[in-house]
Each structure stands twice: as structure tokens, then as C-alpha cells.
Predicted model as a PDB file, atoms N, CA, C, CB and O in Angstrom, pLDDT in the B-factor column:
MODEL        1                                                                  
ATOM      1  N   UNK A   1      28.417  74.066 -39.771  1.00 60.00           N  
ATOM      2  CA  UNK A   1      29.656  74.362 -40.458  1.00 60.00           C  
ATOM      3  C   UNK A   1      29.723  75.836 -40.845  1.00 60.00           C  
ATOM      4  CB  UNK A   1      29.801  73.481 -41.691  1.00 60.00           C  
ATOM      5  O   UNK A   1      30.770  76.476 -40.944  1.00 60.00           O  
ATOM      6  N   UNK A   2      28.423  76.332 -41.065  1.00 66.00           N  
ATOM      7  CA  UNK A   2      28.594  77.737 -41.709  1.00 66.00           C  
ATOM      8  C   UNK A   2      28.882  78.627 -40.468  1.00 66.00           C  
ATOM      9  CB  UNK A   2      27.184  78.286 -42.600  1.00 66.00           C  
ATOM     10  O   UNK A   2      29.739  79.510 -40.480  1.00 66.00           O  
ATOM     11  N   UNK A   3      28.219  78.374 -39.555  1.00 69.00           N  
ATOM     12  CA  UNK A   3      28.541  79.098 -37.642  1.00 69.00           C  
ATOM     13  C   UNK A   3      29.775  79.163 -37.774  1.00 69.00           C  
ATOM     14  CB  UNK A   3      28.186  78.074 -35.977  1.00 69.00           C  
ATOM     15  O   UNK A   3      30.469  80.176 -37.682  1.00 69.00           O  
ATOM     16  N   UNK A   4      30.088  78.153 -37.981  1.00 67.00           N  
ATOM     17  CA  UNK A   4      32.265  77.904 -37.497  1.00 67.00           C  
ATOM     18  C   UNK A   4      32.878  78.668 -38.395  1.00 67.00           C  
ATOM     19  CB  UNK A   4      33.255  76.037 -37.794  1.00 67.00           C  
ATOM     20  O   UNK A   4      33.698  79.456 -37.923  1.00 67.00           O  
ATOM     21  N   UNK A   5      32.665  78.677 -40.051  1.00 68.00           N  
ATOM     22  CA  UNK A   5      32.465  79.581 -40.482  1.00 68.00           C  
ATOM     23  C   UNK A   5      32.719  81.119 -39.998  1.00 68.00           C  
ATOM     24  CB  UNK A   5      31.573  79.270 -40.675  1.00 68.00           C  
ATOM     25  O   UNK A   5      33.661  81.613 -39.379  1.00 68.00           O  
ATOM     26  N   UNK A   6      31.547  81.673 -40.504  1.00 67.00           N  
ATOM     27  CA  UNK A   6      31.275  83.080 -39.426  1.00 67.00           C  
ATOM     28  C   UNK A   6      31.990  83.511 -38.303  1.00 67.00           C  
ATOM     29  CB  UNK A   6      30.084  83.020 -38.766  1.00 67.00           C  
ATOM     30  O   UNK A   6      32.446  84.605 -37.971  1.00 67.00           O  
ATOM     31  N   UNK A   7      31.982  82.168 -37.687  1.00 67.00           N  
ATOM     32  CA  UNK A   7      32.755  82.715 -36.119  1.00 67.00           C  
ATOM     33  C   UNK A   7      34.378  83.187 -36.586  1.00 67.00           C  
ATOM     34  CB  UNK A   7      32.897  81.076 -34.672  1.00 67.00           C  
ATOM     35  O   UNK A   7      35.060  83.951 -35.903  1.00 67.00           O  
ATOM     36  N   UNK A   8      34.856  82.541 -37.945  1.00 67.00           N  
ATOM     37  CA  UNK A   8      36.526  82.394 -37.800  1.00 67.00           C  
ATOM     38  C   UNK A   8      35.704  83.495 -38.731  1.00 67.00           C  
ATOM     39  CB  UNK A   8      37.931  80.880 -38.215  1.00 67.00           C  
ATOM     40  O   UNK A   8      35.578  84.400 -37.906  1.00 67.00           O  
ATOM     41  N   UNK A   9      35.242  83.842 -39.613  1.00 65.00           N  
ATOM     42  CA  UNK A   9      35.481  84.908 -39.880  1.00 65.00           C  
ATOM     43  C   UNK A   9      35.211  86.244 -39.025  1.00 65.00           C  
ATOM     44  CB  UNK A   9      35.024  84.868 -40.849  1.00 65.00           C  
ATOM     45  O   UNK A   9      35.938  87.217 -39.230  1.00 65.00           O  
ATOM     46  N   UNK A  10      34.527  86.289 -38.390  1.00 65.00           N  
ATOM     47  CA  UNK A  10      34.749  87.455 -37.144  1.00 65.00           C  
ATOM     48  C   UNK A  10      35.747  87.564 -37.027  1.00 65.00           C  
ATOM     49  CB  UNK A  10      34.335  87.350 -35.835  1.00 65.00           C  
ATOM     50  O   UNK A  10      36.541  88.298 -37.617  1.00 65.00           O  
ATOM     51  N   UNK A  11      35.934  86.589 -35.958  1.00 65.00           N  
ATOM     52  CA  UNK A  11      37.271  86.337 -35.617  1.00 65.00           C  
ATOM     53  C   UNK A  11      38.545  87.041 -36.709  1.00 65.00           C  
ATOM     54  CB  UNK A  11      37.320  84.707 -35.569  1.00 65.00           C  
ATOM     55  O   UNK A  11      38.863  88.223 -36.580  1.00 65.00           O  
ATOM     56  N   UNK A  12      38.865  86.599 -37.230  1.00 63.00           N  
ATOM     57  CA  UNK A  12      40.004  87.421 -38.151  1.00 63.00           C  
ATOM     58  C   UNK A  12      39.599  88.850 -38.741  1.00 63.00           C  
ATOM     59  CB  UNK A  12      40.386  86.505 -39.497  1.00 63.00           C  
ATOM     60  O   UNK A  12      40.539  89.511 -39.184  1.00 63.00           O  
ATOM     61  N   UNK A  13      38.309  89.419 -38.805  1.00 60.00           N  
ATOM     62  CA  UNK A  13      37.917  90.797 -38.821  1.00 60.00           C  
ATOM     63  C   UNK A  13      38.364  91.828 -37.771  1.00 60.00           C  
ATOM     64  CB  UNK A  13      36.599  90.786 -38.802  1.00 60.00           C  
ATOM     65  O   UNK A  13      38.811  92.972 -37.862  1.00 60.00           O  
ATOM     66  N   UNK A  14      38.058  90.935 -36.648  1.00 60.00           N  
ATOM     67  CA  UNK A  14      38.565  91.739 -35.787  1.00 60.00           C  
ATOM     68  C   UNK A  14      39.795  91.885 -35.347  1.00 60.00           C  
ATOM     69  CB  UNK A  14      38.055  91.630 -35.002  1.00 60.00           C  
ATOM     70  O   UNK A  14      40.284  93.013 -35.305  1.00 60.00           O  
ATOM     71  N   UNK A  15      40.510  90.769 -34.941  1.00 59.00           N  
ATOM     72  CA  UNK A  15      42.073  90.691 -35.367  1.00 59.00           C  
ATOM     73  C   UNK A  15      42.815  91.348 -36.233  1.00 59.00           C  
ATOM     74  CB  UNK A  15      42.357  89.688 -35.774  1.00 59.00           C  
ATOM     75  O   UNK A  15      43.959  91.734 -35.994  1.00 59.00           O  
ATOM     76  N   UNK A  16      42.206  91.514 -37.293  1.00 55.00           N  
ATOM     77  CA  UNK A  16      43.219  92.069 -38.835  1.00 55.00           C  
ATOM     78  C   UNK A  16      42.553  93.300 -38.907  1.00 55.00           C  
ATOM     79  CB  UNK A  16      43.071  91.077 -40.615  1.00 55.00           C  
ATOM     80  O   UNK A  16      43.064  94.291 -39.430  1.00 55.00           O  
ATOM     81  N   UNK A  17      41.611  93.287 -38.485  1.00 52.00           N  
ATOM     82  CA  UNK A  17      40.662  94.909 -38.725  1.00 52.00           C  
ATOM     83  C   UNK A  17      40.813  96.294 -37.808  1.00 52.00           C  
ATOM     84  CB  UNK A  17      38.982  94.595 -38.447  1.00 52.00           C  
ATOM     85  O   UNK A  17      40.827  97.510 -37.998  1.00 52.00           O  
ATOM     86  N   UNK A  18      40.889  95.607 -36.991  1.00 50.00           N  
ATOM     87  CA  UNK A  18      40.661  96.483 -35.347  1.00 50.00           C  
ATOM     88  C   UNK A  18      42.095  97.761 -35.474  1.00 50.00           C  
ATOM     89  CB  UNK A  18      41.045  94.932 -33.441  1.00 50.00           C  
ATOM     90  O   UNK A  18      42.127  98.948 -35.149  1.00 50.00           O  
ATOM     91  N   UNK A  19      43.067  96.921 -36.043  1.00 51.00           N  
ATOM     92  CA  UNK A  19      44.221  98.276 -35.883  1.00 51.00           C  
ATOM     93  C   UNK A  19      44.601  99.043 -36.779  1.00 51.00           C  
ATOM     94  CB  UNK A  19      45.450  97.993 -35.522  1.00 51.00           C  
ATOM     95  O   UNK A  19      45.527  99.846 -36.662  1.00 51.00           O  
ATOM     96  N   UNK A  20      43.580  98.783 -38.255  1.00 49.00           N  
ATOM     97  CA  UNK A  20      43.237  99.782 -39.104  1.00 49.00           C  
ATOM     98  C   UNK A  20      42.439 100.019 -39.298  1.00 49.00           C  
ATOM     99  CB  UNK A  20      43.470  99.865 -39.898  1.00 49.00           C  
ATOM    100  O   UNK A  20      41.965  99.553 -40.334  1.00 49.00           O  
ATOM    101  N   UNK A  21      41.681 100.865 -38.541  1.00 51.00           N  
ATOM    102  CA  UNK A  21      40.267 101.435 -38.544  1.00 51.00           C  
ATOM    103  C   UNK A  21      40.265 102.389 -39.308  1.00 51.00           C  
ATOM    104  CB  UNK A  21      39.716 101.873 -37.348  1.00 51.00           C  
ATOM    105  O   UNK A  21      39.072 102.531 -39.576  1.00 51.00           O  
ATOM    106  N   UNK A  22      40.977 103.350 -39.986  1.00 60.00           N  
ATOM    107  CA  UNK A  22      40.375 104.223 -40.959  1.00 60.00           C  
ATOM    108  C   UNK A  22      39.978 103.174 -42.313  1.00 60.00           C  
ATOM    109  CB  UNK A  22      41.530 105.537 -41.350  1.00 60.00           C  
ATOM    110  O   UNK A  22      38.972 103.292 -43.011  1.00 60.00           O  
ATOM    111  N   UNK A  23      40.997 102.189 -42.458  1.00 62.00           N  
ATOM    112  CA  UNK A  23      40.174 101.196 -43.837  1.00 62.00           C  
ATOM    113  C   UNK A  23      39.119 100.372 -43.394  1.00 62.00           C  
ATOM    114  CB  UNK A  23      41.196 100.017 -44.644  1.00 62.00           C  
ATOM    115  O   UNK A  23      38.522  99.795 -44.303  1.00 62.00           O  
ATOM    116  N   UNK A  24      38.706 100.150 -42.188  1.00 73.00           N  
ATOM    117  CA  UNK A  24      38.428  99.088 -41.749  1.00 73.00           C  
ATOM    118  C   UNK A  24      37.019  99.916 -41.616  1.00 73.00           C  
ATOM    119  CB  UNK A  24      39.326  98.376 -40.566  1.00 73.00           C  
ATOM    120  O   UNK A  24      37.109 100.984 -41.010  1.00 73.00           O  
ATOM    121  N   UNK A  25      35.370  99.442 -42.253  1.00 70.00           N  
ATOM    122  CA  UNK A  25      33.440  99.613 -41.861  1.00 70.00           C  
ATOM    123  C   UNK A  25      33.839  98.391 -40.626  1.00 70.00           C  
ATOM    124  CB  UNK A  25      31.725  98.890 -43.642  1.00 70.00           C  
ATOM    125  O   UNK A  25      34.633  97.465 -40.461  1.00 70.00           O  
ATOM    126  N   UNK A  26      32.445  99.248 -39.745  1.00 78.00           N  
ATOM    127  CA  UNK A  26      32.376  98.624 -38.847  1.00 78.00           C  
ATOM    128  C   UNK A  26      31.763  97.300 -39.125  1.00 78.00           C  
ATOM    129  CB  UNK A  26      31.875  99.317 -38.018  1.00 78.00           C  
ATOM    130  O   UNK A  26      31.226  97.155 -40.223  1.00 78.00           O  
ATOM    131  N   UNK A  27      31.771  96.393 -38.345  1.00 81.00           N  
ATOM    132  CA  UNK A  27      31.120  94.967 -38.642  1.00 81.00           C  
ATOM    133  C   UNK A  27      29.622  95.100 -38.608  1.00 81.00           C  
ATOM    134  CB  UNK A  27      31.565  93.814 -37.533  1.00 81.00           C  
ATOM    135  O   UNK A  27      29.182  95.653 -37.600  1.00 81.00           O  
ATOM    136  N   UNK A  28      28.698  94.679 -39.566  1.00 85.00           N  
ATOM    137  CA  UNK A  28      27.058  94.693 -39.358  1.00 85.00           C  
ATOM    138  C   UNK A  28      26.704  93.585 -38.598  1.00 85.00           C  
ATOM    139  CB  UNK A  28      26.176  94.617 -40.713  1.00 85.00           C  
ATOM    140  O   UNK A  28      27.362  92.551 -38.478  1.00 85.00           O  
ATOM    141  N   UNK A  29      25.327  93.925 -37.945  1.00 88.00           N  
ATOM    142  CA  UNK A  29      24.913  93.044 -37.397  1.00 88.00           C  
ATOM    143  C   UNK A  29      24.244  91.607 -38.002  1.00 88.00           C  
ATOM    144  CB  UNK A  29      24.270  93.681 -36.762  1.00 88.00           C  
ATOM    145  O   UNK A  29      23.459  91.609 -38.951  1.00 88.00           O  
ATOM    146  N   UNK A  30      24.724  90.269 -37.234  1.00 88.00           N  
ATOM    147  CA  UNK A  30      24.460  89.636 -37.884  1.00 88.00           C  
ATOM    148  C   UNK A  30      22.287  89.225 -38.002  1.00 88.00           C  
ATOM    149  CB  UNK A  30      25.597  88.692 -37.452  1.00 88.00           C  
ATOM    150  O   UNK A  30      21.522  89.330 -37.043  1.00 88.00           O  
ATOM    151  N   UNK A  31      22.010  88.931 -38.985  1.00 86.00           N  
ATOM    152  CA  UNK A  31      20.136  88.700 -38.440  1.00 86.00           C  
ATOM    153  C   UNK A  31      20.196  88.000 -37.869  1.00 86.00           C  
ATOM    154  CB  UNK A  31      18.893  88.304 -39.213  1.00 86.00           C  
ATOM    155  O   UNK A  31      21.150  87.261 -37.627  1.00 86.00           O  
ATOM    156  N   UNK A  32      18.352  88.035 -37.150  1.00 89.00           N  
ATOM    157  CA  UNK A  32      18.396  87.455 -35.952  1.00 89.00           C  
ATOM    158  C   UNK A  32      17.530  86.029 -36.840  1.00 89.00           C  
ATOM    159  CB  UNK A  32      17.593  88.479 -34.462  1.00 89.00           C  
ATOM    160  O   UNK A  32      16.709  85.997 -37.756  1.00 89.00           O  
ATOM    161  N   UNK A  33      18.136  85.100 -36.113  1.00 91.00           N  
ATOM    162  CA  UNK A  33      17.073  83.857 -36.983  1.00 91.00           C  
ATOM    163  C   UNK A  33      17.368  83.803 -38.009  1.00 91.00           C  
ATOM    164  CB  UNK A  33      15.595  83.965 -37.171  1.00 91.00           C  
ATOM    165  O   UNK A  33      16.292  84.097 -38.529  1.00 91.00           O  
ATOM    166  N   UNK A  34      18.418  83.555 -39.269  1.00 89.00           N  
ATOM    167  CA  UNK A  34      18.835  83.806 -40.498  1.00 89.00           C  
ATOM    168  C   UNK A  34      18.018  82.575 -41.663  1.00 89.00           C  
ATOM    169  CB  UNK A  34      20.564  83.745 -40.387  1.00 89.00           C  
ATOM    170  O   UNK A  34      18.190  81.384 -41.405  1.00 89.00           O  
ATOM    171  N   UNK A  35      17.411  82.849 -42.541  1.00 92.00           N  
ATOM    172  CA  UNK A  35      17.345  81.875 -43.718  1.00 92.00           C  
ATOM    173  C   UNK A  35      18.693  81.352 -44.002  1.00 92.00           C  
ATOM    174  CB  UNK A  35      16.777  82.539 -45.018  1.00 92.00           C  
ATOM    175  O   UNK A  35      19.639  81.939 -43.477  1.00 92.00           O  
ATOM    176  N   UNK A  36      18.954  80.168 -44.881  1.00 92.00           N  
ATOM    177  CA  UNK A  36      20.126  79.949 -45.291  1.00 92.00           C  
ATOM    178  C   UNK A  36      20.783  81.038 -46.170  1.00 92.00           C  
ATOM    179  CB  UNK A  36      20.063  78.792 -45.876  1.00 92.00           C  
ATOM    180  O   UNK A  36      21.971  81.292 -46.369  1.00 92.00           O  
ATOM    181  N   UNK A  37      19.450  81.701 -46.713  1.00 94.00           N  
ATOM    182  CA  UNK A  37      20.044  82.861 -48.061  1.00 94.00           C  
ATOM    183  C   UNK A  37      20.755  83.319 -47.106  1.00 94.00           C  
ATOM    184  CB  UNK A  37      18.992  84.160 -49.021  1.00 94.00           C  
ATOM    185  O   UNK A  37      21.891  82.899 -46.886  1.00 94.00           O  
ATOM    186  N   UNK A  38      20.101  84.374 -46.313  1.00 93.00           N  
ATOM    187  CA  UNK A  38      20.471  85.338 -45.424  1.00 93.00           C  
ATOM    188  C   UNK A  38      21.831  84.936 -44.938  1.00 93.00           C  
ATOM    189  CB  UNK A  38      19.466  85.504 -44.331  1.00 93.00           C  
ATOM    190  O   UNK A  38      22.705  85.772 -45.168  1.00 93.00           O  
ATOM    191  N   UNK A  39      22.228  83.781 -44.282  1.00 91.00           N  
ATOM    192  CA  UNK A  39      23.037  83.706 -43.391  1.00 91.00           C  
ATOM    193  C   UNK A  39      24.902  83.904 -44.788  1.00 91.00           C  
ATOM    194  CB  UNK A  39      22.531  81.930 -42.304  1.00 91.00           C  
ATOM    195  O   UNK A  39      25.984  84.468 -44.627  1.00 91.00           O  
ATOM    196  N   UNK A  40      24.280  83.063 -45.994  1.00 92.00           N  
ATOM    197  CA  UNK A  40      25.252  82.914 -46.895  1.00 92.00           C  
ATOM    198  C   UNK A  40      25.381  84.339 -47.222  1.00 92.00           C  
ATOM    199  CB  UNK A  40      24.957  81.942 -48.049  1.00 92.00           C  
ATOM    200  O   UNK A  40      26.517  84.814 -47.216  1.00 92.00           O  
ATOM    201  N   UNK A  41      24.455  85.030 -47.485  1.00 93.00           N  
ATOM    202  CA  UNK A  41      24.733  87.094 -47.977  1.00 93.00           C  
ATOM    203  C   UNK A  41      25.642  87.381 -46.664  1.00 93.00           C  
ATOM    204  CB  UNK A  41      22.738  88.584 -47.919  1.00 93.00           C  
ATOM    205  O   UNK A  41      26.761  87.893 -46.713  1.00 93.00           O  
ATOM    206  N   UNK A  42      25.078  87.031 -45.663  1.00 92.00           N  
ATOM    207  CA  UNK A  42      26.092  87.648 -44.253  1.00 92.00           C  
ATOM    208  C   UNK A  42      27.553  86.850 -44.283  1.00 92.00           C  
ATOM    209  CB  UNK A  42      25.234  87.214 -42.439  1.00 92.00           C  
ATOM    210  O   UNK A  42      28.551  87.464 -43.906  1.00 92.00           O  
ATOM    211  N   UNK A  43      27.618  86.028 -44.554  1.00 91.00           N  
ATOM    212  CA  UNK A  43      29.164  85.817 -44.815  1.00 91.00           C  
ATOM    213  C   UNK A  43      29.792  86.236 -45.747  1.00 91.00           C  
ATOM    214  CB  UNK A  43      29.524  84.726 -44.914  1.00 91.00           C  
ATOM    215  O   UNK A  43      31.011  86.394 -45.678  1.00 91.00           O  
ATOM    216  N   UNK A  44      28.982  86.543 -46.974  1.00 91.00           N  
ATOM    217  CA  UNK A  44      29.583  87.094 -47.934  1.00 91.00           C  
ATOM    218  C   UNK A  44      30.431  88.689 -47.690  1.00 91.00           C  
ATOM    219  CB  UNK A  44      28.495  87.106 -48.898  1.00 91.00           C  
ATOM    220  O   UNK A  44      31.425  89.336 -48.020  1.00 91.00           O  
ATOM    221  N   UNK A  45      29.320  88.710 -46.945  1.00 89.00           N  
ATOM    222  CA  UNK A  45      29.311  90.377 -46.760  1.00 89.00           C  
ATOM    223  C   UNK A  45      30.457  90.547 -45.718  1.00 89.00           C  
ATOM    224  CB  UNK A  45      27.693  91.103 -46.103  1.00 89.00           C  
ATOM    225  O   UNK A  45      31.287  91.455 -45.675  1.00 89.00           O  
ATOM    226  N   UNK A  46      30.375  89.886 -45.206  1.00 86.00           N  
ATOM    227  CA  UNK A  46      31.902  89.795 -44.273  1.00 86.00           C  
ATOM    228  C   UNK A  46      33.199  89.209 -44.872  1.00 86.00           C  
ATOM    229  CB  UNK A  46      31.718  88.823 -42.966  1.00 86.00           C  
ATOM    230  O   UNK A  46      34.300  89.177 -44.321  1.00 86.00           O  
ATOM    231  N   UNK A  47      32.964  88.878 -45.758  1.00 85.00           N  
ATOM    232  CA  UNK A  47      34.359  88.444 -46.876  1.00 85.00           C  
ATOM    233  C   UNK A  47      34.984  89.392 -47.329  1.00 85.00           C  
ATOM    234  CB  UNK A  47      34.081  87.724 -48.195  1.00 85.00           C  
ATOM    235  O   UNK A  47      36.183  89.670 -47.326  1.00 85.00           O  
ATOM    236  N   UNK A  48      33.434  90.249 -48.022  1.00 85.00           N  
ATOM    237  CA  UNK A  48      34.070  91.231 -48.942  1.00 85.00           C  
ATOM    238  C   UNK A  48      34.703  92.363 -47.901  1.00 85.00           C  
ATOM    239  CB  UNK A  48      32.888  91.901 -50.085  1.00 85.00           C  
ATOM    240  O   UNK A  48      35.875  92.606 -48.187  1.00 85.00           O  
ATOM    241  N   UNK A  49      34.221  93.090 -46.797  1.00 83.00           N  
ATOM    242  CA  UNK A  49      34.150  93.533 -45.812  1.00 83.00           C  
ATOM    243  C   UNK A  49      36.134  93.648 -45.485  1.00 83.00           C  
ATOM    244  CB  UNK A  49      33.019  92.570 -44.912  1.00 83.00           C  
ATOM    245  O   UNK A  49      37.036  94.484 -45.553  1.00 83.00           O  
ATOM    246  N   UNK A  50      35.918  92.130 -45.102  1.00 81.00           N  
ATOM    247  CA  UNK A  50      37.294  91.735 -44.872  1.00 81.00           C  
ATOM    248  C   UNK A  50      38.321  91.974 -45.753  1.00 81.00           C  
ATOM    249  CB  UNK A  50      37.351  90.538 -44.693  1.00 81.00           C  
ATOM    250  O   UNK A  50      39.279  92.720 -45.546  1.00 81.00           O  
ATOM    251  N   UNK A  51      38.059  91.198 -46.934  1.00 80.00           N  
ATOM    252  CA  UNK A  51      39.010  91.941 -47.991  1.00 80.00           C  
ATOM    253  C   UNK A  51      39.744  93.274 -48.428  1.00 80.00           C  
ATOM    254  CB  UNK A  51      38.520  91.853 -48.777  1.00 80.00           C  
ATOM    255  O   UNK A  51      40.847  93.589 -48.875  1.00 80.00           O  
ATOM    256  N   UNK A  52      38.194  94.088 -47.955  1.00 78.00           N  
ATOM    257  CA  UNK A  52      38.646  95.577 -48.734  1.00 78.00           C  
ATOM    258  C   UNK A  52      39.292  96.003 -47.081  1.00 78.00           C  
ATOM    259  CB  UNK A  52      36.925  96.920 -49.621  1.00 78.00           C  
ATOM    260  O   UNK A  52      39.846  97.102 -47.055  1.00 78.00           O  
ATOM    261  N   UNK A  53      39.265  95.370 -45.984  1.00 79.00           N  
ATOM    262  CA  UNK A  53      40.121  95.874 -45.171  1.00 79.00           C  
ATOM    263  C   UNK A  53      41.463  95.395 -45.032  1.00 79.00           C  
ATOM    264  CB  UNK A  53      39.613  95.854 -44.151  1.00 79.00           C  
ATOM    265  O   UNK A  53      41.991  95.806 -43.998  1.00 79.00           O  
ATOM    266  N   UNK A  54      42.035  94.810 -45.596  1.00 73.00           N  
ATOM    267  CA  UNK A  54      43.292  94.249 -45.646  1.00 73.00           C  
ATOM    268  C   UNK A  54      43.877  94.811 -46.919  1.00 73.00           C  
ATOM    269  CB  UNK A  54      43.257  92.712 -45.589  1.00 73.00           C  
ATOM    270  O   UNK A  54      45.104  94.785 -47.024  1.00 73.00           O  
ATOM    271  N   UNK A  55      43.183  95.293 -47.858  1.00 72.00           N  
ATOM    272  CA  UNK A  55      44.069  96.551 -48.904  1.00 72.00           C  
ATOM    273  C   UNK A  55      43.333  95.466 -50.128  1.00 72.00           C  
ATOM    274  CB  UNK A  55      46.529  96.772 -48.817  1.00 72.00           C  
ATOM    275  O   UNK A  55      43.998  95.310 -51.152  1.00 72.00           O  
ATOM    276  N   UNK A  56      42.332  94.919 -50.052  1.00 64.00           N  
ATOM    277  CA  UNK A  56      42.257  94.181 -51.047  1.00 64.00           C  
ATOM    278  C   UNK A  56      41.192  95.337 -51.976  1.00 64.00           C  
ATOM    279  CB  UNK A  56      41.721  92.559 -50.600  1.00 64.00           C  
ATOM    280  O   UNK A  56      40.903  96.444 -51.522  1.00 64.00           O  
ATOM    281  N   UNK A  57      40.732  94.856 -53.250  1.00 57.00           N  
ATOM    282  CA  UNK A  57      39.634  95.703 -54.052  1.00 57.00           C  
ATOM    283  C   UNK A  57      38.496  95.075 -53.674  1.00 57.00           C  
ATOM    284  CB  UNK A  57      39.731  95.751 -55.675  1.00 57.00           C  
ATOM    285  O   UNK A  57      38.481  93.935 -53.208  1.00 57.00           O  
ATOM    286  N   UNK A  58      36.900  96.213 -53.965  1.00 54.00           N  
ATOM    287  CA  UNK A  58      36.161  95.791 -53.400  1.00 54.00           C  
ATOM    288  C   UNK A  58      35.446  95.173 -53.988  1.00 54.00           C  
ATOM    289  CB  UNK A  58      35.779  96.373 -52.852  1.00 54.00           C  
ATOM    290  O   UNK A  58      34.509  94.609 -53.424  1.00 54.00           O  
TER     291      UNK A  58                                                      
ENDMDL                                                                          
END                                                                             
């Protein structure tokens, strides 16, 4: 569930992100082999990521 997750959030990073690249950090890589911590910080981190590229605060 958390993959499907991740994936839709890519997914809409890059979609919503890609054609404002001066607001828009590039996407980090995701780890390789993730703990559950890990994998939950990496979505996080792509939330917030996402947010502050759509005009949100960070």
C-alpha cells in the first residue's frame, strides 16, 4: 500500500512539478532496500517536497 502510495506520489510530483521548476527541488533518490522508518521519512519527504512546490509553506 505504501509503494502505491509513493508511486501516485511521484507521479503527481512530476506532473504538477515538472513545469515549475524554478519552485520545484529536484526529486531525491528513493533508498535502496528501505526500513519501514525509512520508506515513511521518504514519503514524507516527498509530501513536503510536493507541497512547497505547488505554492504551499514549507
Amino acid at each position: 500500500m505504501k509503494r502505491l502510495a509513493v508511486a501516485a506520489l511521484l507521479a503527481f510530483q512530476l506532473a504538477g512539478c515538472a513545469t515549475h521548476s524554478p519552485r520545484c527541488p529536484l526529486l531525491p533518490e528513493p533508498p535502496a532496500r528501505p526500513t519501514a522508518q525509512q520508506l515513511d521519512a521518504y514519503t514524507a519527504q516527498l509530501v513536503r517536497l510536493y507541497g512547497q512546490c505547488a505554492g504551499g509553506t514549507p
